[in-house]
C-alpha positions, 0 to 999 in steps of 0.5 A, a space after each residue: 213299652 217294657 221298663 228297659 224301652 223306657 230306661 233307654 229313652 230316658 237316657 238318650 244322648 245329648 241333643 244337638 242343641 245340648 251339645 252345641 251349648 256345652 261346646 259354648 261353655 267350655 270354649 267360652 269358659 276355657 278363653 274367658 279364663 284364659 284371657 283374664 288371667 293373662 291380664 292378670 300375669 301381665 299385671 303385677 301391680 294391681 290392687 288386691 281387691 282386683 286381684 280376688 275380682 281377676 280371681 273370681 273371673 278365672 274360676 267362673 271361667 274354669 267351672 264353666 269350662 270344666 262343665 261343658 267338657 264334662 257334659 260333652 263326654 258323658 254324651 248322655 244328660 244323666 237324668 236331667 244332672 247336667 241341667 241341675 250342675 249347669 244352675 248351680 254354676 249359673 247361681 254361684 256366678 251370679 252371687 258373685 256378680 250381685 255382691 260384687 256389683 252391690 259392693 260397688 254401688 255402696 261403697 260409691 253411693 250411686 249406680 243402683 243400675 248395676 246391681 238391680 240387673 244383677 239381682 235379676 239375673 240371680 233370680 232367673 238363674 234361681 228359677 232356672 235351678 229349681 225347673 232343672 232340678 223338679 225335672 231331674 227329680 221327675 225323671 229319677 221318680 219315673 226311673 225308680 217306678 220302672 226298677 231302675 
């Protein structure tokens, strides 16, 4: 197998699986988004601190949307790059998650719950970040060995 063999499958189109996750992330992202913010608008008199929480929400919503419609019309993983975009979004989602729910819990003094599944999840989002990127950067340390 010569160098340009290679290249070509390391940059093979998206998976059916791949595909199907990233439709799932932009239409769940897009109606997620969508949903909030129509409570949102239909709502004029809450308190601030909802509002930076519906905010939050509809930005969550719309990275998760903007991503999967960028993963689906690339159609290639881009060396392993939307792995890495997706754990990034996925650790930036649950930070917030994990202060807001924390937040909650001091500011009431009870329901550790929460927050300690908070914690978790963040955690495995972490972990799932660092496998995306060891992958990328392995794909990128073979490309470069093959000149490409």
């Amino acid at each position: 197998m010569n160098a340009d063999e290679m290249l070509a499958r390391l940059s093979r189109p998206l998976s059916p699986w791949r595909r199907v996750a990233a439709a799932v992330a932009a239409i769940g992202g897009g109606t997620g988004a969508a949903a909030i913010g129509v409570l949102w608008i239909t709502e004029p008199q809450l308190p601030a601190r909802t509002q930076v929480a519906f905010a939050g929400l509809v930005a969550i919503g719309l990275a998760w949307a903007g991503y999967g419609i960028w993963a689906l019309t690339r159609r290639t993983p881009l060396f392993a790059r939307d792995r890495v975009v997706a754990g990034w979004l996925a650790v930036g989602a649950t930070t917030l998650l994990a202060v807001f729910t924390a937040a909650v819990a001091v500011a009431r003094q009870r329901g550790w719950a929460l927050p300690a599944v908070a914690l978790a999840l963040l955690l495995l989002a972490a972990v799932n970040l660092v496998r995306a990127r060891a992958v990328r950067s392995e794909l990128l340390r073979r490309k470069h060995e093959l000149g490409g």
